[in-house]
C-alpha positions in Angstrom: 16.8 -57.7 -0.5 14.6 -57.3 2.4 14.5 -60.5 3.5 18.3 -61.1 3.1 18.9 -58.1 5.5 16.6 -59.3 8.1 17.9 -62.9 7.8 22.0 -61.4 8.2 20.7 -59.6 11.4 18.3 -62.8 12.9 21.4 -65.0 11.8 24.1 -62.8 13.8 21.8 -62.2 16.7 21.3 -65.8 17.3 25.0 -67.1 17.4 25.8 -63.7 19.4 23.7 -65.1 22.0 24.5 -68.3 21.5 27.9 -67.9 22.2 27.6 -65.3 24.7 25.8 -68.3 26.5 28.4 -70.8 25.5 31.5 -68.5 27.4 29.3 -68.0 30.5 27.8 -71.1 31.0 29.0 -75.2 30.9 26.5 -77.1 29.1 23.4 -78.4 31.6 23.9 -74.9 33.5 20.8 -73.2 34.5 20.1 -69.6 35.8 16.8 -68.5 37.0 16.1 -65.2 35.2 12.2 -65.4 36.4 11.8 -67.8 39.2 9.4 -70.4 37.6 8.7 -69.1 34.5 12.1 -68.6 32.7 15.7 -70.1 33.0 19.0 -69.9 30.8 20.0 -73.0 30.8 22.7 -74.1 28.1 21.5 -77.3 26.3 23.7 -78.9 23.4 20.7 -80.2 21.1 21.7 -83.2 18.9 18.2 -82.8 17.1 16.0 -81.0 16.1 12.4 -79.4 17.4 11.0 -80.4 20.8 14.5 -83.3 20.8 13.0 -85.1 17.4 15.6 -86.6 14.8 18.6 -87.2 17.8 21.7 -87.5 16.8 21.2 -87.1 12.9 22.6 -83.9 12.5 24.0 -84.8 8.8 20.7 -85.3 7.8 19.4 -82.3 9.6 22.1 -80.2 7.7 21.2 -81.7 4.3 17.2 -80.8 4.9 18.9 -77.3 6.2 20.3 -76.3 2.7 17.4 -78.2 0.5 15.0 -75.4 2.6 17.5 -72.4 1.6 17.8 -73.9 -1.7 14.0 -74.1 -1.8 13.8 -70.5 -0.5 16.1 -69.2 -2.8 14.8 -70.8 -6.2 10.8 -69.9 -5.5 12.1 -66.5 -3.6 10.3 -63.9 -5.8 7.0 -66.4 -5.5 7.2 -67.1 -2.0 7.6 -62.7 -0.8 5.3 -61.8 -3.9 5.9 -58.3 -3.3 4.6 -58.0 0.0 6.8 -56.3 2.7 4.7 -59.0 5.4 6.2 -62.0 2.9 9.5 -60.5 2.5 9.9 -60.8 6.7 8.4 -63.5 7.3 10.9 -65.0 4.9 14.1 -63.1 6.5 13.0 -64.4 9.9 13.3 -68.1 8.6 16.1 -67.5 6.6 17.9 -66.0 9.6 16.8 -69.2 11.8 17.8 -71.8 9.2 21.1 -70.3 8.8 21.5 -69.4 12.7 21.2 -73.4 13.2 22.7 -74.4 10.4 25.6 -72.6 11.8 26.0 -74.2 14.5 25.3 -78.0 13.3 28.0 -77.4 10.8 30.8 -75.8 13.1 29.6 -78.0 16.3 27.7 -81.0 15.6 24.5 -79.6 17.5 22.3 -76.3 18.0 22.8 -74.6 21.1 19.7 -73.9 23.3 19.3 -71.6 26.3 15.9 -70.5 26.7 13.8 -72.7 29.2 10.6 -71.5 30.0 8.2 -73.2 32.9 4.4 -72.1 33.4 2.4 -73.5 36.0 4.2 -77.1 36.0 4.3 -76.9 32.6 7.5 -77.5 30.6 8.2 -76.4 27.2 11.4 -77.5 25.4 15.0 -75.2 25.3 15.4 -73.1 22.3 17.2 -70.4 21.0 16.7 -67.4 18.9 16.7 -68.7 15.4 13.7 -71.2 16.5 11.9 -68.4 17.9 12.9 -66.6 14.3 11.4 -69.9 12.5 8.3 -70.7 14.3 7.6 -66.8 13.8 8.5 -66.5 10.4 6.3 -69.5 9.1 3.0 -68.6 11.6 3.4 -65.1 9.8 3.8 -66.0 6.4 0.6 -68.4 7.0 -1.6 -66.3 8.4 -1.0 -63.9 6.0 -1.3 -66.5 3.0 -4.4 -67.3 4.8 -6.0 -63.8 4.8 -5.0 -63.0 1.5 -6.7 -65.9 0.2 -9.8 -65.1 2.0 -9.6 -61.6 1.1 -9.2 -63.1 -2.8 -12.6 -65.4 -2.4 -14.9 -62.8 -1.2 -13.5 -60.2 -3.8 -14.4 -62.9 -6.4 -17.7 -63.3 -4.7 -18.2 -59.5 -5.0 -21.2 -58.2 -6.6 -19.6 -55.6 -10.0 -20.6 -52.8 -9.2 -21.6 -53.2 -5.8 -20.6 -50.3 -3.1 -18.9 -51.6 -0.2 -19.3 -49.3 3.0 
């Protein structure tokens, strides 16, 4: 339940902003927040990360609800209990459907957040890929160190005191 909550919040807050963006700004408008390093700038993206798959936003949406359907059927495996599972999940279930959102009701995602470093250029995005790119780093790091910490507690000596 968890994960449902957090993905209802990360879902909401990313199509607040997005259309907070969408009445304030016309599309290709950019506002310096910090001189660069980071602008607003309103981007109607036709694809999907880093401008990949243009224009196939029908398949985009289809691969959209096979990874909710996914989510959904191997749910209990996926969060196995652990609170760090259960948000990593939320965060992506609250991206998917943030974007999903917006492919369905517009026919692209809406991307404001433009961020420069040193002549360096990093694609627009929004909120709910911030919430996906989060969600899966966690929920592989953590797989990550749970394996590890399963390997050397099969390696452990019985008996053995650990200090």
């Amino acid at each position: 339940m968890l994960a449902v909550l957090i993905g209802i919040l990360v879902a909401a807050a990313d199509q607040a902003t997005k259309h907070i963006v969408c009445r304030a700004m016309t599309p290709g408008e950019s506002v310096a927040c910090i001189p660069g390093f980071l602008n607003l700038t309103y981007l109607r993206n036709t694809g999907a990360v880093f401008g990949s798959f243009q224009y196939q936003n029908e398949r985009l949406v289809l691969l959209s609800f096979l990874v909710l359907f996914f989510l959904a059927v191997f749910y209990r495996r996926l969060v196995d209990r652990q609170l760090y599972y259960k948000v990593a999940v939320g965060l992506m279930l609250g991206g998917i459907v943030g974007n999903l959102g917006d492919r369905i009701k517009l026919g692209w995602v809406t991307d404001f957040v433009d961020v420069h470093l040193m002549g360096w250029h990093w694609p627009a995005f929004n909120l709910a890929d911030s919430a996906i790119c989060v969600g899966v780093i966690m929920y592989g790091l953590y797989s990550i160190r749970l394996l590890m910490q399963r390997r050397e507690d099969s390696h452990a000596v019985p008996g053995a005191k650990h200090s």
